[in-house]
N, C-alpha and C positions, 0 to 999 in steps of 0.2 A: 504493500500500500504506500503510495506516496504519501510524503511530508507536506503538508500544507507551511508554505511560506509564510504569506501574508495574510491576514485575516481583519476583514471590519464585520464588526458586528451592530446592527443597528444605527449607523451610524449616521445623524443629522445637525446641520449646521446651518446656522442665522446670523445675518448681517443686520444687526438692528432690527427691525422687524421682519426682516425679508429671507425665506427660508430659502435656501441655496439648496441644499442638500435634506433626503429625507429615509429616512431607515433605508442607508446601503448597506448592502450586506455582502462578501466575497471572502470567499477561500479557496485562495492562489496556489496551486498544486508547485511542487518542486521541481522545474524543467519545464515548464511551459512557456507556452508563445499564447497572450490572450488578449484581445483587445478591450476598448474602451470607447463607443463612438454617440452621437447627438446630433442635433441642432445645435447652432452658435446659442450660450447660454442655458444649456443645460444643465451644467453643472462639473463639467468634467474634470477640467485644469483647478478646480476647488476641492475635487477627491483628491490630486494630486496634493495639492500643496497641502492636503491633511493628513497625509501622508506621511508628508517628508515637513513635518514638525511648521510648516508657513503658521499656519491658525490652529490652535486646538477644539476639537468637538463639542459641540453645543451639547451634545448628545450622544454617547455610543463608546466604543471601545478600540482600537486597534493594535495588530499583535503581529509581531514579526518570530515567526518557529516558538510561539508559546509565550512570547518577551512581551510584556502588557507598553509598547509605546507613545502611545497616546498624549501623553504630555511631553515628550522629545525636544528637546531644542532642533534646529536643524542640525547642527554640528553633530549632535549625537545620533542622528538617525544614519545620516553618514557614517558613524562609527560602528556603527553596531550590522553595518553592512546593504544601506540602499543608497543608492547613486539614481540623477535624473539628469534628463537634458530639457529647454525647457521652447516653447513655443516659438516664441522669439531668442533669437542668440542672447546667450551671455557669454561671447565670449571677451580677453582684453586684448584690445587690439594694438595697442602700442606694444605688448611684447613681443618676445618671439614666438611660434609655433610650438619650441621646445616648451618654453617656459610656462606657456598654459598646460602644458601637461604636469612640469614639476612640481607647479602648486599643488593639483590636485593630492599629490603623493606625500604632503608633506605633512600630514596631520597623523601620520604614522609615524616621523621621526619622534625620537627618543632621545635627542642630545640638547643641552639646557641654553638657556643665554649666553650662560659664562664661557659656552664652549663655541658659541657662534661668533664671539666678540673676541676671544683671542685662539681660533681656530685649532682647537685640539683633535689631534686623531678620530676622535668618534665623530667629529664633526666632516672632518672629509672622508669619512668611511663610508657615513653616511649619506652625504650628498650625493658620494660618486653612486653608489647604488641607487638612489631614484633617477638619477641620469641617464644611468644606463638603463635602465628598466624604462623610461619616457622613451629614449630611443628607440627599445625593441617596438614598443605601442605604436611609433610614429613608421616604422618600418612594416609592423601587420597594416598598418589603414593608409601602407603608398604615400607615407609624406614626411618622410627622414630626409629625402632633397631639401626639403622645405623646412627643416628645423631649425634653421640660424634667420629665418624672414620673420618680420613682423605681421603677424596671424592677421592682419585689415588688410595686404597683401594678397592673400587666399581667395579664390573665386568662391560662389554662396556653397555648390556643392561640397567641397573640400572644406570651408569651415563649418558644416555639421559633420562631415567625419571627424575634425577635430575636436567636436564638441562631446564627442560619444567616447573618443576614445580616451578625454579626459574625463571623463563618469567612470570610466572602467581602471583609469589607475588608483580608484579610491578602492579598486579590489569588494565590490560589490557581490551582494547573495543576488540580491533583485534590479532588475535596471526597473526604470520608469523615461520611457521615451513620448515626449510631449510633441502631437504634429512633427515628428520627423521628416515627413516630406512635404512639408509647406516651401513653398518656393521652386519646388525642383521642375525641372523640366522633363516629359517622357522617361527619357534613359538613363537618366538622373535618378529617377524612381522604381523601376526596374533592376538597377544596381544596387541601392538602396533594401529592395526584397532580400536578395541574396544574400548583402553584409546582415540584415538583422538575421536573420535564420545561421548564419557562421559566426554570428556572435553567439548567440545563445548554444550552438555546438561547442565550439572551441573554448569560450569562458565558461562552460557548466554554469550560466547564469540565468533566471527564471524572467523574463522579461511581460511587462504590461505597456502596454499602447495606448494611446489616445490619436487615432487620425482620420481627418474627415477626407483623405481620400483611399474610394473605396476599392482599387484594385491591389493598394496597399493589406489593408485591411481581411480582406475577402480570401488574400491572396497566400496570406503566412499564418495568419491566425487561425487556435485551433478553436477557438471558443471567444464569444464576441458578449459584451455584456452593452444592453442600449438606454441612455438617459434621456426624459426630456424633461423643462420643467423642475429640475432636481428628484425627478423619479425616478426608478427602474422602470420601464414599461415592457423588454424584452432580454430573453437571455440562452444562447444555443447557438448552433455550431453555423458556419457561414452561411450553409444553403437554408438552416431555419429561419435564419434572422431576413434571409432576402425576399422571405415568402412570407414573413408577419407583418400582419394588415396592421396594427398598430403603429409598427417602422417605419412601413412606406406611410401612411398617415401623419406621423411627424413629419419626413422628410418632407412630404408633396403636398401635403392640406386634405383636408376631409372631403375633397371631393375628385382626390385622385384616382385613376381607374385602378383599383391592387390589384389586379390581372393583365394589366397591360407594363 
């Protein structure tokens, strides 16, 4: 039986008076590929960030392998092993390519101030090891040429490979990929499939989606969970979800033909 990764239980959340979210409920199998999809305003990128510690729950519980995290700073959700990328880039653009990756590795280091201000052994032991280890990352996702360039450099495709592959040197259980293919173009998106599917291969990492394009979606995902409103309205494997009158109902308005 697999391990359940992630888990919300009940989970509801209010912006002042206005309910965003409302008893979501998921249990993230260990090795999955599972999306997350809506209308603009559903509530999707607000699971995320309740996730990964943005706001705490109005309402409800979340658990990562049994671990009650629920009130998480984000720092520590990070720690305890979930990484995200996020709708719009974050990434910085004045560094280099490498260097956005280093940061991400660096909340792992173990050497104190005293050793970074007059540079003791542990300190370049340590540094050289997230270096090289940025490297290898930068060399699986095709942009080790590109490690000494300043990341605002990068065309849009190439810095959302940078952006993912800096989620992955935080050494993640769970990714949370936010619109991953917002902006791409065709083959852009296409290639896109294949890296997420040899991510979640190659890092043993259980991954959840949010993306409103659906051959994204449809295409990788083994199980697809549908918000509208901040409700669940549908939940089941690609070809259920493309036949639930509900779905097409959010997407197309109530008087779309759900047969056509």
């Amino acid at each position: 039986m697999q391990r359940v990764v992630l888990k919300l239980d009940s989970v509801t959340h209010y912006f002042g008076g206005l309910r965003a979210v409302h008893n979501f409920n998921l249990e993230l199998p260990e090795g999955a590929l599972w999306g997350l999809i809506g209308p603009n305003g559903a509530g999707k990128t607000t699971i995320f960030n309740l996730i990964t510690g943005v706001y705490i729950p109005t309402e409800g519980k979340i658990y990562l392998y049994d671990k009650d995290i629920t009130t998480y700073k984000p720092h520590d959700v990070v720690a305890v092993g979930i990484a995200r990328t996020f709708q719009n880039l974050r990434i910085f653009g004045n560094l280099t390519v490498l260097d956005n990756i280093r940061i991400a590795g660096h909340y792992r280091l173990k050497y104190g101030l005293v050793d970074s201000i007059i540079r003791t052994p542990s300190y370049y032991k340590e540094e050289k090891s997230v270096t090289e280890e940025s490297l290898e990352l930068l060399e699986l996702f095709k942009l080790k040429d590109k490690a000494y360039l300043p990341a605002k450099a990068l065309p849009y495709g190439e810095l959302r490979r940078l952006e993912i592959a800096r989620a992955l040197a935080t050494h993640p259980k769970l990714l949370l990929l936010d619109e991953p293919a917002a902006g791409m173009n065709p083959k852009e998106v296409s290639e896109l499939m294949e890296m997420i599917l040899w991510i979640r291969n190659h890092f043993k990492v259980t991954v959840y989606l949010i993306e409103h394009h659906m051959q994204v979606v449809m295409g990788i995902c083994e199980r697809i969970k549908v918000m509208d409103f901040g409700e669940t309205i549908a939940e089941g494997t690609p070809t259920e979800i493309q036949n639930n009158p509900r779905v097409i109902e959010a997407y197309l308005g109530r008087r779309a033909n759900v047969k056509g």
